[in-house]
PDB file of the backbone (N, CA, C, O) and the ligand in Angstrom, with CONECT records:
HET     ZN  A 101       1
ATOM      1  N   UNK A   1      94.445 151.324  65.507  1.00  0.00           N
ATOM      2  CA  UNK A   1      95.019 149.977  65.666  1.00  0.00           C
ATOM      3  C   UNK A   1      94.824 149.462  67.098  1.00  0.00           C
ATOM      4  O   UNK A   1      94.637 148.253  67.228  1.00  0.00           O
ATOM      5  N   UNK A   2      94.837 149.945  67.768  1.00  0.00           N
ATOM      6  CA  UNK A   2      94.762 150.049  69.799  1.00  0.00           C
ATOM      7  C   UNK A   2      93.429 149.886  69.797  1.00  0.00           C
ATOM      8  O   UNK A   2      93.039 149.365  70.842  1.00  0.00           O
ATOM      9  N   UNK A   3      92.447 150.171  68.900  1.00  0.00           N
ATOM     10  CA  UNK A   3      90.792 150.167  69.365  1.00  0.00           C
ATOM     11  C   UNK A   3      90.696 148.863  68.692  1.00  0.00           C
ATOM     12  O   UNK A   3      90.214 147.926  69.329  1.00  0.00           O
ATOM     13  N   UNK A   4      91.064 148.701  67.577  1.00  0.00           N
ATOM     14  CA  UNK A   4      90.736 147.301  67.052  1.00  0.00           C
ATOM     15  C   UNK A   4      91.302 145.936  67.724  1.00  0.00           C
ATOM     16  O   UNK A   4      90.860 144.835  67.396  1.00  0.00           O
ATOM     17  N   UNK A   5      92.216 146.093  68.592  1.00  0.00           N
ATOM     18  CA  UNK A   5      92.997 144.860  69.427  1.00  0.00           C
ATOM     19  C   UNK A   5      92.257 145.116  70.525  1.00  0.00           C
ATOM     20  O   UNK A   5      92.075 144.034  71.084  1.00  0.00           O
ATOM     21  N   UNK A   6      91.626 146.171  71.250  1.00  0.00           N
ATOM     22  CA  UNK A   6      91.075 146.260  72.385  1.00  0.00           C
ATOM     23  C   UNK A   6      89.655 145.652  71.699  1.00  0.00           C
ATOM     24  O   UNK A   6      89.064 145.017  72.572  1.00  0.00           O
ATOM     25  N   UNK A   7      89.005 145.640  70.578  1.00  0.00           N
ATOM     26  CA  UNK A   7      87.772 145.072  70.525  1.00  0.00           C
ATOM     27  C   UNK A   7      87.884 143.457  70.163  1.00  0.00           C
ATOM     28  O   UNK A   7      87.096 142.569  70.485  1.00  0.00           O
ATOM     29  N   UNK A   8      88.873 143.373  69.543  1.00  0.00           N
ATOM     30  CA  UNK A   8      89.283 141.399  69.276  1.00  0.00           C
ATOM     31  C   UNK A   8      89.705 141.372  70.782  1.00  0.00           C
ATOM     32  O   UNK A   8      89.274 140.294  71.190  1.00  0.00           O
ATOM     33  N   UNK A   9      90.185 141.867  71.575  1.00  0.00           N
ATOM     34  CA  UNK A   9      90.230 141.107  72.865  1.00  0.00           C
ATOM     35  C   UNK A   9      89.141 140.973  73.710  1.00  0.00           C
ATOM     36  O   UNK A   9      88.972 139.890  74.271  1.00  0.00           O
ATOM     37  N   UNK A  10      88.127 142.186  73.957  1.00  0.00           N
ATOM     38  CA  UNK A  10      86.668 142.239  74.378  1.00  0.00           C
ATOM     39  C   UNK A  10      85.905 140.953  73.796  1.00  0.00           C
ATOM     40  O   UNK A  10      85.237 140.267  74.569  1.00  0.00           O
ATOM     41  N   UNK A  11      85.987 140.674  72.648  1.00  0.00           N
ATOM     42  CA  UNK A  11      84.937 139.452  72.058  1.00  0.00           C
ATOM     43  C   UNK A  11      85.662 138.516  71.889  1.00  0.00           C
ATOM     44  O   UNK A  11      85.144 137.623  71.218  1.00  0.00           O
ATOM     45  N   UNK A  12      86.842 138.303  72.280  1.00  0.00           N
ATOM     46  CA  UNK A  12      87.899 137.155  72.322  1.00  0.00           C
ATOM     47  C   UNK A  12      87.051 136.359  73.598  1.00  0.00           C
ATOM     48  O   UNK A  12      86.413 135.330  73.822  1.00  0.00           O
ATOM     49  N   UNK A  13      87.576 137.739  74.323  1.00  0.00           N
ATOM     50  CA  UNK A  13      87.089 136.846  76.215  1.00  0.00           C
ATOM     51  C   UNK A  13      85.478 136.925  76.211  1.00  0.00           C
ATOM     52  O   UNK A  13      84.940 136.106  76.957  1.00  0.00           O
ATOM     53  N   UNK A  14      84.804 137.601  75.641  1.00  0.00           N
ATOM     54  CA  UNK A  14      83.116 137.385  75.359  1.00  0.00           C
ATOM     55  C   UNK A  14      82.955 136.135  74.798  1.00  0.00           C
ATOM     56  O   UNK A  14      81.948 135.562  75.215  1.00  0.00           O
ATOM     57  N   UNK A  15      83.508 135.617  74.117  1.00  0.00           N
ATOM     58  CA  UNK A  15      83.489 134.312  73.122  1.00  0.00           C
ATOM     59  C   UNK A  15      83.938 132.999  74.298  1.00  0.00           C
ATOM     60  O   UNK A  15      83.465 131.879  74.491  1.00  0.00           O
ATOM     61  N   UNK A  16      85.007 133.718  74.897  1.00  0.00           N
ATOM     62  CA  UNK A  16      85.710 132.475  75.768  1.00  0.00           C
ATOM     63  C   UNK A  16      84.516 132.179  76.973  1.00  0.00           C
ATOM     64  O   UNK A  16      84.024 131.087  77.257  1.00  0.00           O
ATOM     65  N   UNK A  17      84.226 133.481  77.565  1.00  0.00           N
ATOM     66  CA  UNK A  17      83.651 133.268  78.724  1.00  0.00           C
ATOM     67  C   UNK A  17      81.745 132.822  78.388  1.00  0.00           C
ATOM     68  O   UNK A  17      81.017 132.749  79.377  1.00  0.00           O
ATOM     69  N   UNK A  18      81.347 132.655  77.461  1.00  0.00           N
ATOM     70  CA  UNK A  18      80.194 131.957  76.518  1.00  0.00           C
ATOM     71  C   UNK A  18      80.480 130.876  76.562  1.00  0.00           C
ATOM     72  O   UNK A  18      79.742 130.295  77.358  1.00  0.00           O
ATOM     73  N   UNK A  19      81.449 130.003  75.960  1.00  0.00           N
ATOM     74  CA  UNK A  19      81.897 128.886  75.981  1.00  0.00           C
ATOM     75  C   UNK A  19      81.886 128.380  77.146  1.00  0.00           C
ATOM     76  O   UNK A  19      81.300 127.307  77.290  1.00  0.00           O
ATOM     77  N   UNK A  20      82.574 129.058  78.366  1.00  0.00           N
ATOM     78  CA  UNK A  20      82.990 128.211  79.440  1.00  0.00           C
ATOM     79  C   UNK A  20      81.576 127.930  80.454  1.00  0.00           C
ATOM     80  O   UNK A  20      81.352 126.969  81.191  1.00  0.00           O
ATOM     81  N   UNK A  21      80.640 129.290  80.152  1.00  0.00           N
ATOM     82  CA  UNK A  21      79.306 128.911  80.820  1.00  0.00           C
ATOM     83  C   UNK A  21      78.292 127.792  79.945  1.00  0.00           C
ATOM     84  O   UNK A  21      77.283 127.221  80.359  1.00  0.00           O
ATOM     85  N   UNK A  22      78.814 127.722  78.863  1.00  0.00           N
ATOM     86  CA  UNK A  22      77.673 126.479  78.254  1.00  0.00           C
ATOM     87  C   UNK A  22      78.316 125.370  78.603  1.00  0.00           C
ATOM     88  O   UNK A  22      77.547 124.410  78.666  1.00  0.00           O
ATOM     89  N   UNK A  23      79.998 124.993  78.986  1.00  0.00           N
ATOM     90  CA  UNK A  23      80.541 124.000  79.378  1.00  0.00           C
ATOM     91  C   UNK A  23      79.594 123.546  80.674  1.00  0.00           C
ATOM     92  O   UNK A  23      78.862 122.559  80.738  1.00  0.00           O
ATOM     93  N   UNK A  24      79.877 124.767  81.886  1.00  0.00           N
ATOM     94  CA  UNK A  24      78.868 124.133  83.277  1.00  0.00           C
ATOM     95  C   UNK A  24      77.773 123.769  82.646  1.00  0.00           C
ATOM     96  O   UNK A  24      77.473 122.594  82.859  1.00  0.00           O
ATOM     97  N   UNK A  25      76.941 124.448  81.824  1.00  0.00           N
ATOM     98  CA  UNK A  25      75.810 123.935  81.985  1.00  0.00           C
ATOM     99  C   UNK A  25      75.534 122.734  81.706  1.00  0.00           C
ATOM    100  O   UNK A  25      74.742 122.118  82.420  1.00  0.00           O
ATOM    101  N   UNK A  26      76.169 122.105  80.533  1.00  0.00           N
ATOM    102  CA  UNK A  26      76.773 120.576  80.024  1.00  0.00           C
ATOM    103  C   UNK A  26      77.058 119.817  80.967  1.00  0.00           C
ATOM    104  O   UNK A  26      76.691 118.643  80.998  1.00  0.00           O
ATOM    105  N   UNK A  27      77.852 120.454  82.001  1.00  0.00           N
ATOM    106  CA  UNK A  27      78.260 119.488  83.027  1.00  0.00           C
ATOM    107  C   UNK A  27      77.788 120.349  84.751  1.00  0.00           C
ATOM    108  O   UNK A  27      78.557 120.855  85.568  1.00  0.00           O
ATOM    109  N   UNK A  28      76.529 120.248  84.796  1.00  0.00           N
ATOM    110  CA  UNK A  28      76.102 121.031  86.114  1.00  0.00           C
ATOM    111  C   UNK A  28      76.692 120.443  87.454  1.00  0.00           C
ATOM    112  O   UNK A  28      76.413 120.981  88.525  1.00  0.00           O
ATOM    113  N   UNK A  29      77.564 119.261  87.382  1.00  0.00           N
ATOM    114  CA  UNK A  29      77.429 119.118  89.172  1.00  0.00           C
ATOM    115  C   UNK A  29      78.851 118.136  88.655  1.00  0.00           C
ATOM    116  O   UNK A  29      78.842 116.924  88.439  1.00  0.00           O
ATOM    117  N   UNK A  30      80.317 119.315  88.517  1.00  0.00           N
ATOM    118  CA  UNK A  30      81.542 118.837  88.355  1.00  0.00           C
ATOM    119  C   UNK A  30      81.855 118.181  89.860  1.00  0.00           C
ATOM    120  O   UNK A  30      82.988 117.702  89.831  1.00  0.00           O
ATOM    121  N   UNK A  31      81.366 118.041  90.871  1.00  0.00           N
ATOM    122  CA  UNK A  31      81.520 117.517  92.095  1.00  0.00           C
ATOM    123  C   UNK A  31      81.422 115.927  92.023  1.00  0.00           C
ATOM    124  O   UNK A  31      82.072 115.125  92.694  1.00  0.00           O
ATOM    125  N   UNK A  32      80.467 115.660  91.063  1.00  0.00           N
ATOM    126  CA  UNK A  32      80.207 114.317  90.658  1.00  0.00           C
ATOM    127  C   UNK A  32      81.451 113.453  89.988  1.00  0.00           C
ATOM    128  O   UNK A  32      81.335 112.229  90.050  1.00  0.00           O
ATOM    129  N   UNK A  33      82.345 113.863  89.508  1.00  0.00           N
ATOM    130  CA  UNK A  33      83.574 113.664  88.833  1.00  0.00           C
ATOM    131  C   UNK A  33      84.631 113.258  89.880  1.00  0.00           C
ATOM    132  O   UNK A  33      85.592 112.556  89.565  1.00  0.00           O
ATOM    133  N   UNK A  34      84.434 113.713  91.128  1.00  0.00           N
ATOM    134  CA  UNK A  34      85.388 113.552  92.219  1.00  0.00           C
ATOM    135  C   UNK A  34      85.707 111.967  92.393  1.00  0.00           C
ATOM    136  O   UNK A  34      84.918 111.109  92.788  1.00  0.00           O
ATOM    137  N   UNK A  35      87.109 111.789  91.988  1.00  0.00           N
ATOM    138  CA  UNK A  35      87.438 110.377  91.636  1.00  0.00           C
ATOM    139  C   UNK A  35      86.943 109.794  93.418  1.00  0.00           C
ATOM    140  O   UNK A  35      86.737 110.619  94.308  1.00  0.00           O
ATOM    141  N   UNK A  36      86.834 108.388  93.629  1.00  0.00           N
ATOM    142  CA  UNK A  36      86.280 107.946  94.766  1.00  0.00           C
ATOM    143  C   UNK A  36      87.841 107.235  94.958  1.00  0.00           C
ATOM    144  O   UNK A  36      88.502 106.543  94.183  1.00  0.00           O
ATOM    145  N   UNK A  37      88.095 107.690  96.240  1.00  0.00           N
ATOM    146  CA  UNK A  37      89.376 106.667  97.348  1.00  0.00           C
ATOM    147  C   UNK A  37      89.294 105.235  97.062  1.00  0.00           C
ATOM    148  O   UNK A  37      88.462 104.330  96.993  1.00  0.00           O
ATOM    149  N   UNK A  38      90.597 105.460  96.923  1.00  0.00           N
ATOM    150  CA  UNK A  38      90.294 103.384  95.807  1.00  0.00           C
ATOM    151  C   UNK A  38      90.656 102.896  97.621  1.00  0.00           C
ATOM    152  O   UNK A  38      91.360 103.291  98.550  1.00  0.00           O
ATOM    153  N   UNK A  39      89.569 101.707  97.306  1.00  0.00           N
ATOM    154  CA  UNK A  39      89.580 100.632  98.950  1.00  0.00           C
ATOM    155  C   UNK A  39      89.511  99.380  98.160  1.00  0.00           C
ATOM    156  O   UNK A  39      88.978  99.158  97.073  1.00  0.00           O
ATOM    157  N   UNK A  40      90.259  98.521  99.067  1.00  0.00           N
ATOM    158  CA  UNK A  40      90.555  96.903  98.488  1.00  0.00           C
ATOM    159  C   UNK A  40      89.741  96.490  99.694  1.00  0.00           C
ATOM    160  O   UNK A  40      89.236  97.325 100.444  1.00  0.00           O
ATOM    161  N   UNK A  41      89.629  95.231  99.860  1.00  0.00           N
ATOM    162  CA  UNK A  41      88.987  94.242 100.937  1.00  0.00           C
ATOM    163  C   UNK A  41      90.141  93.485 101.262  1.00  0.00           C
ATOM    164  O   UNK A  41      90.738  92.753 100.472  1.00  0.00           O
ATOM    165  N   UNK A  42      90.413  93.667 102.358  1.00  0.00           N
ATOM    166  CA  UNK A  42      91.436  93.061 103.189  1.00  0.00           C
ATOM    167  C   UNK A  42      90.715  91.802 104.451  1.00  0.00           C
ATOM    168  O   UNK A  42      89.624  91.784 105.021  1.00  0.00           O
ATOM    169  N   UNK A  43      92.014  90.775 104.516  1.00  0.00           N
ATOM    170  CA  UNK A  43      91.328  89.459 105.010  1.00  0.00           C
ATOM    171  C   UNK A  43      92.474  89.548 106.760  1.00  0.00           C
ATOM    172  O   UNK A  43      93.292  90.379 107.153  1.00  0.00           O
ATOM    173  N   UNK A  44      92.082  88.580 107.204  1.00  0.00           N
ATOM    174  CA  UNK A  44      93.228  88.814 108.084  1.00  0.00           C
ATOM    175  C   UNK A  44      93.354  87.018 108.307  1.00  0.00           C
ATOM    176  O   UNK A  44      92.528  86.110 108.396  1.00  0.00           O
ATOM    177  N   UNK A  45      94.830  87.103 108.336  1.00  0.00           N
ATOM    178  CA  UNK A  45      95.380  85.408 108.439  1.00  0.00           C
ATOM    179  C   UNK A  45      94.707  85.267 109.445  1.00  0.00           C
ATOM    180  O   UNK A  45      94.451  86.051 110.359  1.00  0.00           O
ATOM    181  N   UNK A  46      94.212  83.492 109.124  1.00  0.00           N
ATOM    182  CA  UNK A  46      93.336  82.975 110.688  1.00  0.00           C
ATOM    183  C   UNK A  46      94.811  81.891 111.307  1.00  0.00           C
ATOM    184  O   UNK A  46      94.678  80.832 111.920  1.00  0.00           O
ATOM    185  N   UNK A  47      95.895  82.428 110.993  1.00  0.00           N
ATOM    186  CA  UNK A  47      97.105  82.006 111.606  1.00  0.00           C
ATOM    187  C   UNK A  47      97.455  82.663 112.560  1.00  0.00           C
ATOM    188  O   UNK A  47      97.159  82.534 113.748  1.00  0.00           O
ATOM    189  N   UNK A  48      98.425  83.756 111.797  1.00  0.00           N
ATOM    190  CA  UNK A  48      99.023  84.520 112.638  1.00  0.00           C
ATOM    191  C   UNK A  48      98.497  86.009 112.522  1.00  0.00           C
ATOM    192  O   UNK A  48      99.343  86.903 112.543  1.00  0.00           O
ATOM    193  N   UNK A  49      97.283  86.308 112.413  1.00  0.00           N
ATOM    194  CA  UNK A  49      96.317  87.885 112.364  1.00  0.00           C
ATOM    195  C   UNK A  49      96.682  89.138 111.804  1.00  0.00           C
ATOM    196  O   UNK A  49      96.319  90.263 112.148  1.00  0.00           O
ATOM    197  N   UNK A  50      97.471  88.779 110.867  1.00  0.00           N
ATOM    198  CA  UNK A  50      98.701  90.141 109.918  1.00  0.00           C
ATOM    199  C   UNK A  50      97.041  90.096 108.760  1.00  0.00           C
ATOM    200  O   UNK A  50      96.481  89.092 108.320  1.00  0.00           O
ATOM    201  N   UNK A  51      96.748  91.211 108.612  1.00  0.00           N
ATOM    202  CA  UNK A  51      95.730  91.559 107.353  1.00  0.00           C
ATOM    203  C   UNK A  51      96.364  91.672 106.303  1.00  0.00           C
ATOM    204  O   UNK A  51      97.451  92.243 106.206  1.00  0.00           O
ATOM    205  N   UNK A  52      95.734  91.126 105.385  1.00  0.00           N
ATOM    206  CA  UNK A  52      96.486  91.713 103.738  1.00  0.00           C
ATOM    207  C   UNK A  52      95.495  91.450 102.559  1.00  0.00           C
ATOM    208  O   UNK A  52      94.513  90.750 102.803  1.00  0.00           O
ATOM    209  N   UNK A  53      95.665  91.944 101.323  1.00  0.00           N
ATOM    210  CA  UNK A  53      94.404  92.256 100.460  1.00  0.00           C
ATOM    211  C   UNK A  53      94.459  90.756 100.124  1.00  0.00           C
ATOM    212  O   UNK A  53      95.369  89.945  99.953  1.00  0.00           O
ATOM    213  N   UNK A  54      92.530  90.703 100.086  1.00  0.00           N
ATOM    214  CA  UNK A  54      91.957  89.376  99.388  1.00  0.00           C
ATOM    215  C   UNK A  54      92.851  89.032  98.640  1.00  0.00           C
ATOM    216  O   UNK A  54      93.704  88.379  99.242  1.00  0.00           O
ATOM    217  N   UNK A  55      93.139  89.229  97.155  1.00  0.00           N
ATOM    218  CA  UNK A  55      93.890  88.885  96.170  1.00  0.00           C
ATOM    219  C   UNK A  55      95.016  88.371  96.224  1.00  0.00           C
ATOM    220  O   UNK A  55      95.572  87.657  95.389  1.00  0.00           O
ATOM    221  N   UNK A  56      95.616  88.970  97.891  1.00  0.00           N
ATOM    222  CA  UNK A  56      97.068  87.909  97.841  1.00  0.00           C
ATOM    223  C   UNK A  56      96.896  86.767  98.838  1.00  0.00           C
ATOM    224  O   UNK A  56      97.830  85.966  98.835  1.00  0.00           O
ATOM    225  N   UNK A  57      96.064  86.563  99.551  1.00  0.00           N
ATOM    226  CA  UNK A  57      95.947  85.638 100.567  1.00  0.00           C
ATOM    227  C   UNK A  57      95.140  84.246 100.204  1.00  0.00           C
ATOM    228  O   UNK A  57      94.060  84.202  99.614  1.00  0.00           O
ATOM    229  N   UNK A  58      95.701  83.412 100.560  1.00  0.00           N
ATOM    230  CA  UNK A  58      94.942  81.619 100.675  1.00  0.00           C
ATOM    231  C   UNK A  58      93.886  81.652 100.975  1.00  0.00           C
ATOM    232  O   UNK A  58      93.470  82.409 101.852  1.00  0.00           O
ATOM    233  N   UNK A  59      93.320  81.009 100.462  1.00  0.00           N
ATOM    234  CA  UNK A  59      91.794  80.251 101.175  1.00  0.00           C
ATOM    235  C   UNK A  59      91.842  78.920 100.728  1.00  0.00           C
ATOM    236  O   UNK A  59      92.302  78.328  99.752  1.00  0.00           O
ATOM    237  N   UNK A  60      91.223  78.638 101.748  1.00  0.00           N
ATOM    238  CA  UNK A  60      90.920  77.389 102.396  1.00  0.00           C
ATOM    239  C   UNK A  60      90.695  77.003 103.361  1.00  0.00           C
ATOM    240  O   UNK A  60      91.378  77.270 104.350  1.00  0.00           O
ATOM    241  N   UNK A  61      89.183  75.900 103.389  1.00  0.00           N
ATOM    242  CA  UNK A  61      88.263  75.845 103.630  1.00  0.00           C
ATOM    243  C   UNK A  61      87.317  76.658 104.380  1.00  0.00           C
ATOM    244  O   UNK A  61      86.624  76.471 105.380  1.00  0.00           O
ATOM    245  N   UNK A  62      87.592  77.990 103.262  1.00  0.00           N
ATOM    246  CA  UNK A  62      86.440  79.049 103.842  1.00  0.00           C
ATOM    247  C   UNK A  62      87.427  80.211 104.685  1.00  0.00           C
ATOM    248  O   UNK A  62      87.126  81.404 104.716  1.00  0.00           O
ATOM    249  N   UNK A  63      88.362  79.775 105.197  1.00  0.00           N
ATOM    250  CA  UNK A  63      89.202  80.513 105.786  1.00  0.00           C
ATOM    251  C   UNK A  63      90.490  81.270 104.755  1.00  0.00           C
ATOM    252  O   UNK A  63      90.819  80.948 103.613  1.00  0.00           O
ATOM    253  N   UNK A  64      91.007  82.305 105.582  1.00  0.00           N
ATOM    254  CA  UNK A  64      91.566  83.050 104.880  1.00  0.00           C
ATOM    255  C   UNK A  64      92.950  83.264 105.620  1.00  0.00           C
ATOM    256  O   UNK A  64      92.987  83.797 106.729  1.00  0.00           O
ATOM    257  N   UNK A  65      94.227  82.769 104.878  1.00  0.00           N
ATOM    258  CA  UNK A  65      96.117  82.564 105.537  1.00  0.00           C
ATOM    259  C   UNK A  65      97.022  83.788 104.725  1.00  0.00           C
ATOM    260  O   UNK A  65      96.744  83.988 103.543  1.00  0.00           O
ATOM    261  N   UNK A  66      97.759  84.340 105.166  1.00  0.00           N
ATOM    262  CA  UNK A  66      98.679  84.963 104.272  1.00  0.00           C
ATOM    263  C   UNK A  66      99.827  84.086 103.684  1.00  0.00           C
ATOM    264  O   UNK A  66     100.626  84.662 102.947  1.00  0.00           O
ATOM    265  N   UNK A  67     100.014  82.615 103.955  1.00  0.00           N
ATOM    266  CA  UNK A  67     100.646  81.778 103.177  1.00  0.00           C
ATOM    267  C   UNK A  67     100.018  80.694 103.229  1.00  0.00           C
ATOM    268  O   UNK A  67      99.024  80.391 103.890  1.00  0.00           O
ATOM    269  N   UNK A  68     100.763  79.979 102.349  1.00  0.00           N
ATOM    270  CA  UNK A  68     100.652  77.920 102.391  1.00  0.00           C
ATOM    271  C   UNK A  68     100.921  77.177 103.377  1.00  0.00           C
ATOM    272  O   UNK A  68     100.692  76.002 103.665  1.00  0.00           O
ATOM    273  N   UNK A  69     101.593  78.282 103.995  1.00  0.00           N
ATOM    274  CA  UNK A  69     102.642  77.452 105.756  1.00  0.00           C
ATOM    275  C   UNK A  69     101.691  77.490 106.895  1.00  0.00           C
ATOM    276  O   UNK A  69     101.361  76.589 107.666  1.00  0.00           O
ATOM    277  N   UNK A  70     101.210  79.113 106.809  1.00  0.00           N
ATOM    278  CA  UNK A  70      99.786  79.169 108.254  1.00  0.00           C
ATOM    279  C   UNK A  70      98.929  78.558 107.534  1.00  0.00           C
ATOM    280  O   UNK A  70      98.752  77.525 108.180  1.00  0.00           O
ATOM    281  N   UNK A  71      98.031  78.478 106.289  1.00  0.00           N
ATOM    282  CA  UNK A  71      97.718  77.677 105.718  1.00  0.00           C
ATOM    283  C   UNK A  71      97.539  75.928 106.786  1.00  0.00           C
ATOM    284  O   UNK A  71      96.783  75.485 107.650  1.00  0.00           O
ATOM    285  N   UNK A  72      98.656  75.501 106.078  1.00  0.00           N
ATOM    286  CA  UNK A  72      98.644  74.134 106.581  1.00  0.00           C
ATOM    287  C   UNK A  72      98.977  73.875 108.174  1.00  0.00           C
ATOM    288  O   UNK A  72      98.896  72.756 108.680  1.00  0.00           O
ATOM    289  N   UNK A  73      99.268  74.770 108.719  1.00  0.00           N
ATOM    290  CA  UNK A  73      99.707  75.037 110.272  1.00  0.00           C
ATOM    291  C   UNK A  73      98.596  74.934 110.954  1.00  0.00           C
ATOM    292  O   UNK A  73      98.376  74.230 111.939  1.00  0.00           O
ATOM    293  N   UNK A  74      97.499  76.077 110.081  1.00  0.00           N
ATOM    294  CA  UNK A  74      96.318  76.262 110.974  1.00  0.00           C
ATOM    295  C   UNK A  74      95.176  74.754 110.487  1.00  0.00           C
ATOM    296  O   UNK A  74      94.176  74.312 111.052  1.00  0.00           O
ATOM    297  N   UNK A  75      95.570  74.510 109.792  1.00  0.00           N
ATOM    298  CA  UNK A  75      95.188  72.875 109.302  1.00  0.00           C
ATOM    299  C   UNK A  75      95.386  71.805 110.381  1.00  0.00           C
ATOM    300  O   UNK A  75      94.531  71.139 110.966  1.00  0.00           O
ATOM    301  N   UNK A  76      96.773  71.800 110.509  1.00  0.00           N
ATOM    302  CA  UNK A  76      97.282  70.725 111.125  1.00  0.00           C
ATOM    303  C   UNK A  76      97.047  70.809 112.731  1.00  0.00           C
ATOM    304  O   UNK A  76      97.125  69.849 113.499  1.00  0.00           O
ATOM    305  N   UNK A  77      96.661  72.517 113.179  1.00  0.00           N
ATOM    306  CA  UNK A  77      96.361  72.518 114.480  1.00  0.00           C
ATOM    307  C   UNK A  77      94.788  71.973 114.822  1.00  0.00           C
ATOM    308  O   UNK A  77      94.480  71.359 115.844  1.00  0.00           O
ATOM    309  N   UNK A  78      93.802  72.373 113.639  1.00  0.00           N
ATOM    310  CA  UNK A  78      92.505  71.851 113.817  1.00  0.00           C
ATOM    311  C   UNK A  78      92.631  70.494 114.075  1.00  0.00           C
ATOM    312  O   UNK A  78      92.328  70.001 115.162  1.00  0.00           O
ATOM    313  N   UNK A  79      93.141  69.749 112.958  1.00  0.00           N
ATOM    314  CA  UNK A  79      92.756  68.490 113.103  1.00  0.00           C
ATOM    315  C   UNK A  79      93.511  67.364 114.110  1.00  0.00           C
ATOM    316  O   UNK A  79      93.370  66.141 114.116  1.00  0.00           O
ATOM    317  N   UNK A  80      94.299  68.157 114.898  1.00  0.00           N
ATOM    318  CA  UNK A  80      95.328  67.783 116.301  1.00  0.00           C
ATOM    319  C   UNK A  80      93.902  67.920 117.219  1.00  0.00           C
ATOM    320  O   UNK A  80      93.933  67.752 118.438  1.00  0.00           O
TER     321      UNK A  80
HETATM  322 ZN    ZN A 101      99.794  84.199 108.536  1.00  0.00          ZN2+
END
């Protein structure tokens, strides 16, 4: 009974460790999988110079505000 559990465990892990080398070979370069550092594009107010991501900041005319207020501030100083 001891020889027969010692041989289902021998070809258990023969079976497992078969499997796990045809897995690499399926997938040769798991390095490639390495998720990439998430980066946003950040603007910086042409008001008051605080950076913050594209997506939340104003534009207008070409320029880039972290509100409606530097926004129209930096507006109202141009055209002064
Ligand atoms: Zn600002």
């Amino acid at each position: 009974m001891i020889k027969l559990l010692f041989w289902l465990a021998l070809i258990g892990g023969l079976i497992g460790y078969i499997a796990y080398r045809l897995r690499l070979r399926n997938h040769p370069k798991p390095t490639q999988a390495r998720p990439q550092p998430h980066t946003f594009e950040s603007v910086r107010c042409r008001q008051c110079g605080v950076y913050l991501p594209i997506e939340k900041s104003i534009q207008r005319e070409g320029e880039s505000f972290c509100s409606w207020e530097h926004a129209q501030q930096w507006h109202d100083k141009k055209a002064s």
